[in-house]
C-alpha positions as CSV (number, residue, x, y, z in Angstrom):
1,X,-19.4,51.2,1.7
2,X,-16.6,50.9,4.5
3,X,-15.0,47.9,6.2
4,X,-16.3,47.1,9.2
5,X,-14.5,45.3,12.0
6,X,-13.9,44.4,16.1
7,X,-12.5,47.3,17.8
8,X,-12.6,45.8,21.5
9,X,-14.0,42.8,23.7
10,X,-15.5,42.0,26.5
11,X,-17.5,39.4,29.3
12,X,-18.6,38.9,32.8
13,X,-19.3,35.6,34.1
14,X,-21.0,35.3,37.3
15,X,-18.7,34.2,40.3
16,X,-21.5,30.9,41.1
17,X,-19.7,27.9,39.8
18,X,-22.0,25.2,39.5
19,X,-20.2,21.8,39.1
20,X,-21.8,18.8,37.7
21,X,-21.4,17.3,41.3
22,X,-23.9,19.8,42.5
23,X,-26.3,18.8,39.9
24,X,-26.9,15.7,40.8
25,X,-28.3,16.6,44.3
26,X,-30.8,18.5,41.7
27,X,-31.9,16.0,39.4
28,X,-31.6,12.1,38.4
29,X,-28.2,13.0,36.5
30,X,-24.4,12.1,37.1
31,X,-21.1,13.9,36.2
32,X,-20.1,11.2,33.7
33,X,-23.6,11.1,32.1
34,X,-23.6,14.6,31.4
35,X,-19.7,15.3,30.7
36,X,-19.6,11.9,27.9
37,X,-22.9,13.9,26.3
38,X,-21.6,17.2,26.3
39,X,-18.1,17.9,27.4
40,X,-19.8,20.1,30.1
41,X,-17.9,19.9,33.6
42,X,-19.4,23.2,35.4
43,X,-21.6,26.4,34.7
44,X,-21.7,30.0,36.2
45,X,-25.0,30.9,37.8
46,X,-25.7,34.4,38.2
47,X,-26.6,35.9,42.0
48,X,-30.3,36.4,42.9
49,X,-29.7,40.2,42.5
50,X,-28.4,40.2,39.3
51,X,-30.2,40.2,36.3
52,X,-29.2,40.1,32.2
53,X,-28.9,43.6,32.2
54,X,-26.4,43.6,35.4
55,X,-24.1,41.1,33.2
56,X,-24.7,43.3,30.4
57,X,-23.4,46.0,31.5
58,X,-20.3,44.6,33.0
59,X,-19.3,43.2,29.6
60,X,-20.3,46.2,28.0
61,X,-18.0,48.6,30.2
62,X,-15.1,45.9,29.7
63,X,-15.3,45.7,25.8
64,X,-15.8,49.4,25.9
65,X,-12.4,49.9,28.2
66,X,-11.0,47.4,25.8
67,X,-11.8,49.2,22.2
68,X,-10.6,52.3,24.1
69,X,-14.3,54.0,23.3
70,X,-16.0,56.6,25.7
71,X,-19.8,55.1,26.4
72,X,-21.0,58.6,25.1
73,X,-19.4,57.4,21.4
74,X,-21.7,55.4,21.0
75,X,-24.0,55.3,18.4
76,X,-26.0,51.8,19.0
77,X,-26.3,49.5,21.7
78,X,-28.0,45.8,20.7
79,X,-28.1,43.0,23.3
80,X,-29.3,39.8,22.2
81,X,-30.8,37.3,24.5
82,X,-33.8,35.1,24.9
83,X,-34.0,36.0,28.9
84,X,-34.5,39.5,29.4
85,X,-35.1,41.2,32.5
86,X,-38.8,42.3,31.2
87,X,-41.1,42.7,28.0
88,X,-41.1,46.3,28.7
89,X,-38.1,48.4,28.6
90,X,-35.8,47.0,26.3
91,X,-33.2,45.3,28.5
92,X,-30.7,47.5,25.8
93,X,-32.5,50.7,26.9
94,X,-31.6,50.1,30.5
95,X,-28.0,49.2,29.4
96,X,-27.5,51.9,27.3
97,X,-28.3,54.4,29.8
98,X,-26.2,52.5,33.0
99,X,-23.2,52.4,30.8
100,X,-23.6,55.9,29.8
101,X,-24.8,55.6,26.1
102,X,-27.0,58.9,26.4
103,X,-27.3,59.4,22.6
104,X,-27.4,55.8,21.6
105,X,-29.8,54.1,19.4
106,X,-31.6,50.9,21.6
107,X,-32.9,47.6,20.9
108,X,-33.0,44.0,21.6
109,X,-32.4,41.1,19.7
110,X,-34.4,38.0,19.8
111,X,-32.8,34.4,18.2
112,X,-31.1,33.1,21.1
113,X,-27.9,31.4,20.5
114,X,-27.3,32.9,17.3
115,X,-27.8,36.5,18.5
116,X,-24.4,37.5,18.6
117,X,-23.6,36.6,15.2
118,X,-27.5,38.5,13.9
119,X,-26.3,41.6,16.1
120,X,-22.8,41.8,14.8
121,X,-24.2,41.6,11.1
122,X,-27.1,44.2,11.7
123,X,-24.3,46.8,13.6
124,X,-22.3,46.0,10.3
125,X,-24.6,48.0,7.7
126,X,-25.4,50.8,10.0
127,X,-21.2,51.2,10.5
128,X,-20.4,49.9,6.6
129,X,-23.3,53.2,5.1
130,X,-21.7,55.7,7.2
131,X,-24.6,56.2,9.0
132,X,-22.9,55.5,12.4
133,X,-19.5,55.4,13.5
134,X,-19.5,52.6,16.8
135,X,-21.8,50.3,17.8
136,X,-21.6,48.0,20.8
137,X,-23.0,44.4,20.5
138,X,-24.2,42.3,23.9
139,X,-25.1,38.6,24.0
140,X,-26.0,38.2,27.7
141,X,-28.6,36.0,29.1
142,X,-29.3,34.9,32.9
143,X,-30.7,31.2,31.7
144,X,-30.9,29.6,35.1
145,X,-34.0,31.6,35.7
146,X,-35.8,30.2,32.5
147,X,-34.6,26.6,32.9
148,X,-36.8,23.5,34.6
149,X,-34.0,22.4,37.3
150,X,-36.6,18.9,37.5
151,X,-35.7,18.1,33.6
152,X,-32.2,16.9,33.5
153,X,-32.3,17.1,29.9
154,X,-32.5,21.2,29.6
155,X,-31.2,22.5,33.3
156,X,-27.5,20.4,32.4
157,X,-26.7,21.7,29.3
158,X,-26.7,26.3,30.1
159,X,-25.0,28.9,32.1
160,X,-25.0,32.4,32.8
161,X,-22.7,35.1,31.3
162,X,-22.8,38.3,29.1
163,X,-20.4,38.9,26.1
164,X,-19.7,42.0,24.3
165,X,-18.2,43.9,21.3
166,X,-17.6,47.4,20.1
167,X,-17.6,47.7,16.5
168,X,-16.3,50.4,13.9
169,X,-14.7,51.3,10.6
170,X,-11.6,49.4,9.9
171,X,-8.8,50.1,7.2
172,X,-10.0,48.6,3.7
173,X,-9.4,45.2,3.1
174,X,-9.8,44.0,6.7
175,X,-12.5,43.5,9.2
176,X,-16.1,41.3,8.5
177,X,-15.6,39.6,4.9
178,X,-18.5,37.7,4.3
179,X,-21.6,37.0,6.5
180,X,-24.3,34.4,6.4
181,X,-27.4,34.0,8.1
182,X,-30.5,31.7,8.1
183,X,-33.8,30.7,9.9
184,X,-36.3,27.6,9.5
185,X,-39.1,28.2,11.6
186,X,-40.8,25.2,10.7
187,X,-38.6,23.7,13.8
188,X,-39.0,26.5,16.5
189,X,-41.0,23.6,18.4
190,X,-37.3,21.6,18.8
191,X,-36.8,24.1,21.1
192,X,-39.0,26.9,22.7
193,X,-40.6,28.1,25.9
194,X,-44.4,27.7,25.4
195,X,-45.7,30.4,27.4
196,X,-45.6,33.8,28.6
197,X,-46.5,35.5,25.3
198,X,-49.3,36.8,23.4
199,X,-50.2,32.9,22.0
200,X,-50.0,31.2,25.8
201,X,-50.5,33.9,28.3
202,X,-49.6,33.4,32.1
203,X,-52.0,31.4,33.8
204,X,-52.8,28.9,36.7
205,X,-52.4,26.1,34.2
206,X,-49.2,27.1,32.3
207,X,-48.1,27.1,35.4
208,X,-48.8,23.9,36.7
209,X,-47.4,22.7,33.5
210,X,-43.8,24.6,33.5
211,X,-44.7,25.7,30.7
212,X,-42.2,28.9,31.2
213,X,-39.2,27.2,31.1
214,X,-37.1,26.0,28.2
215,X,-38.2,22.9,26.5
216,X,-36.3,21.0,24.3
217,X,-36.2,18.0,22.0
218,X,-32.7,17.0,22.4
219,X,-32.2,14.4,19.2
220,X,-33.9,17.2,17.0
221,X,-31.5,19.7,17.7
222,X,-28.6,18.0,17.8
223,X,-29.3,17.2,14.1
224,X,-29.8,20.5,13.3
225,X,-27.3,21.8,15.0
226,X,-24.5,19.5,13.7
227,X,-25.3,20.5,9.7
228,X,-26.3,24.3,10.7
229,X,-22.6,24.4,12.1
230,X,-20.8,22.3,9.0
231,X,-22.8,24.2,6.7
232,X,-22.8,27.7,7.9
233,X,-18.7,27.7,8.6
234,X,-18.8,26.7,4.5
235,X,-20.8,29.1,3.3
236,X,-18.5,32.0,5.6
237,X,-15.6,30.3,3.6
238,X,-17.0,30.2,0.4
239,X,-18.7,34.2,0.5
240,X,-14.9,35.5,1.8
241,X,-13.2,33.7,-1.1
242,X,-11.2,31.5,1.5
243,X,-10.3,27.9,1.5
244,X,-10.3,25.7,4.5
245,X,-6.7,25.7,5.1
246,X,-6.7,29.7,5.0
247,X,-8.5,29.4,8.5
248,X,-6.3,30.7,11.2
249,X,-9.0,30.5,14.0
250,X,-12.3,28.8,14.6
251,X,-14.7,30.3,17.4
252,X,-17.6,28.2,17.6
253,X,-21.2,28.8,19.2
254,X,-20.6,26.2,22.9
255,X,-23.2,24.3,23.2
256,X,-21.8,20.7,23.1
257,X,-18.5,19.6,22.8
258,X,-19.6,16.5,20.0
259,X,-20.8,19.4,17.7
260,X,-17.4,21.7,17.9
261,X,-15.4,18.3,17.1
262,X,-17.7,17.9,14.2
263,X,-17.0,21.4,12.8
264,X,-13.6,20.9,13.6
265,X,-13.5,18.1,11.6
266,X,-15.5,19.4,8.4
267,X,-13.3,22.2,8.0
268,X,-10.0,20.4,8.8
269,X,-8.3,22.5,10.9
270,X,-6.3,21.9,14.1
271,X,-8.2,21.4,17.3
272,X,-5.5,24.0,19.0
273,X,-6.8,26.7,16.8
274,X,-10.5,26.2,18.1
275,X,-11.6,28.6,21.0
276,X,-13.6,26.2,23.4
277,X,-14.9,27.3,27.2
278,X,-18.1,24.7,26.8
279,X,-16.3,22.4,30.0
280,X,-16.1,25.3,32.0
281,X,-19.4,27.3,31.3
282,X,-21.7,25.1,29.2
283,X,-24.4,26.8,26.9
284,X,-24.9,30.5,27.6
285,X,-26.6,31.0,24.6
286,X,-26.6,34.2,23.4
287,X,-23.2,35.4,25.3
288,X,-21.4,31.9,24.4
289,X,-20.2,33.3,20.9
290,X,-18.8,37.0,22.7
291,X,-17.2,35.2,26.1
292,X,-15.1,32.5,23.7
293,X,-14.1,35.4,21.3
294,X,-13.5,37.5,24.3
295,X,-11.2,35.2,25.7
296,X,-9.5,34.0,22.7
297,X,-8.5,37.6,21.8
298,X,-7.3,38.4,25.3
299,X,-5.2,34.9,25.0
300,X,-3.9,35.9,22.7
301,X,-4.6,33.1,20.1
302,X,-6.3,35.9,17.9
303,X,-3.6,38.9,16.1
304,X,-4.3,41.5,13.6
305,X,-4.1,39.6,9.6
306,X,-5.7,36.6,11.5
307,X,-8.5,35.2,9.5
308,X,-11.2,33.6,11.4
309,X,-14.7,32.0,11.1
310,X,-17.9,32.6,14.1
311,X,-20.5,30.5,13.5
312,X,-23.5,29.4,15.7
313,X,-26.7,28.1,15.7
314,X,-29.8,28.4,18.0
315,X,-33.6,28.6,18.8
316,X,-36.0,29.5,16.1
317,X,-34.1,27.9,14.3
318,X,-31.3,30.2,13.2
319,X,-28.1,29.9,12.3
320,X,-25.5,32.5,11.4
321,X,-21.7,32.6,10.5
322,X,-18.8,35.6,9.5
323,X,-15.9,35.5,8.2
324,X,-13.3,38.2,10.0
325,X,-10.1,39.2,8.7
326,X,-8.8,40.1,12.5
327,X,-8.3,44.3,11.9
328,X,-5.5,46.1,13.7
329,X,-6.8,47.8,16.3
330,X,-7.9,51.3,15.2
């Protein structure tokens, strides 16, 4: 079994900014309501041309440029999101073959905000057998298509954006050190959209309803979300054999700024050496775990020997958390 770690990195955000000023011409909400709630200031919002896959593949081709990887390397493409442009093709199929991944393996990825972290850990075991060499990741979603923009307490909180990574074999010793992963479906109704599939299908009254948008029940997921965050970064610590204050960097899943502080303060470590973009482009579930990692790494806050924690938590529910020793770059 190899090691397996992050050759390169990559995002697109939208050029849209939406501000919290703009959405309270949209709903009964103010900038101070939603920022003390959240820590959210503004979102991106994709164009009305583009779709996941057209974020997709912009992150794709920039963490591909960035792990210095030819598309047609490629073994594997997964994108994870919980908007894709259609049931049929696979939004991955489409990316694969725009980006050039003629001989790549396909598939999406289906458990929203924790996609990223499912992807990265699936791309791990093809890469760690030997069966394949690379593998890109995606988390990309266009949310503002799936949202209600009448309910103030689901159209606030997201954004649009795509994250990506290219993984692949890494020198022993370094790269992924533990992961962890969980679901409790016994809550998927804390947060869902009702209809559209096999159990609801379109019709005049789901419709009527809004039933195709995100619903959410806000106090339920919060709860979850703030022990599926403290819990999951402990268990990533206690499968890699590392103690809190081994933790050089911390890139949490941005959905709320109250949840990051209470990670932050489980784990003990130094709000500097926490990645956080929530303010700037709120939730953008399945691509907020890539973008922040993305960023930190081209900040610079992330080096080669760095050990580091993802961890995120989402719809179904899921949760999901790694441990990365940073790799040196192959």
């Amino acid at each position: 079994m190899r090691d397996v770690g992050f050759w390169g990195t990559g995002s697109y955000l939208p050029e849209k900014i939406m501000t919290n000023k703009d959405m309270e011409s949209l709903v009964a909400t103010s900038d101070e309501w939603i920022r003390t709630r959240t820590g959210i200031r503004e979102r991106r919002i994709a164009a009305p041309e583009q779709a996941t896959s057209d974020l997709a593949v912009e992150a794709g081709r920039r963490a591909l440029e960035n792990a210095g990887v030819a598309p047609e390397e490629i073994d594997m493409v997964i994108v994870g999101s919980c908007a894709f442009d259609m049931f049929l093709p696979a939004t991955a199929c489409l990316v694969a073959d725009r980006l050039g991944a003629r001989r790549a393996a396909a598939f999406d990825l289906e458990t929203a905000c924790t996609s990223f972290i499912y992807g990265a850990a699936i791309a791990s075991q093809f890469i760690a057998t030997g069966m394949y060499e690379k593998v890109l990741v995606i988390g990309a979603e266009v949310m503002s298509r799936i949202l209600d923009f009448t309910d103030r307490n689901t159209c606030v909180l997201f954004g649009d954006g795509a994250g990506a990574a290219v993984l692949g074999p890494v020198p022993a010793g370094q790269g992924i050190r533990s992961i962890h992963l969980g679901a409790d479906g016994s809550g998927g109704k804390a947060l869902s959209i009702p209809a559209g599939g096999t159990r609801m299908p379109v019709s005049e009254q789901t419709l009527k309803d809004r039933s195709h948008y995100v619903k959410m029940n806000g106090k339920e997921v919060y709860k979850f979300a703030v022990k599926a965050m403290d819990d999951a970064s402990t268990i990533a610590l206690e499968k890699a054999g590392w103690q809190p204050e081994d933790l050089d960097f911390l890139v949490p899943h941005q959905a709320n700024q109250r949840i990051i502080d209470s990670a932050v303060k489980k784990l003990g470590i130094d709000p500097s050496r926490v990645e956080v973009n929530v303010d700037r482009y709120g939730n953008m579930s399945a691509a907020s775990l890539p973008v922040a990692l993305d960023e930190a790494v081209r900040a610079g806050k992330i080096n080669a020997g760095d050990r580091i924690i993802l961890v995120g938590f989402g719809a179904g529910l899921t949760w999901g958390s790694m441990a990365i020793q940073w790799a040196q770059r192959p």
